[in-house]
N, C-alpha and C positions, 0 to 999 in steps of 0.2 A: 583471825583469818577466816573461821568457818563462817562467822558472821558478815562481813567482810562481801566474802567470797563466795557464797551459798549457791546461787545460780549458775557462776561457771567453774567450781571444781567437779567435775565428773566423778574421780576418784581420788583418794587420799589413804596412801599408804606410809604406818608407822613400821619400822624396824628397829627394834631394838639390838643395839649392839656392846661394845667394853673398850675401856679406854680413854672416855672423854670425849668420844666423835656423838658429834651434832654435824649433820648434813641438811641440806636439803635442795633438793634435785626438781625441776619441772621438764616436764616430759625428755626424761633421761638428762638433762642438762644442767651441771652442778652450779649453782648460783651461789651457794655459801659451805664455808667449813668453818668450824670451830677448832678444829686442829689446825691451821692456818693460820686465824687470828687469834687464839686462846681466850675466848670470849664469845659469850653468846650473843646472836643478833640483836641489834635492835627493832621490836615489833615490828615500826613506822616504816623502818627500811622495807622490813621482808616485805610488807603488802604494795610497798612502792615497786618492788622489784616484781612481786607476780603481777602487778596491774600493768605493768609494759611486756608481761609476758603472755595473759589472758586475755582469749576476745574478748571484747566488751558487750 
């Protein structure tokens, strides 16, 4: 994704947490859970989904 996305992630923040939760959120706005689907994303997805979300 960093590679990806270099140019327009402004910032990127990890939190770590307990329990099996993988989230991830763009500007406040939850686009995945891992407690939902019980699985981790797939890359290709995630970068599909910040590129309809990032300016270009």
């Amino acid at each position: 994704m960093l590679t990806t996305f270099k140019r327009q992630i402004e910032e990127l923040t990890l939190v770590p947490s307990d329990g099996g939760r993988f989230e991830i959120f763009v500007d406040g706005s939850q686009i995945y859970s891992k407690l939902e689907t019980g699985e981790f994303p797939d890359e290709d997805w995630v970068i599909e989904q910040l590129q309809a979300k990032l300016p270009a």
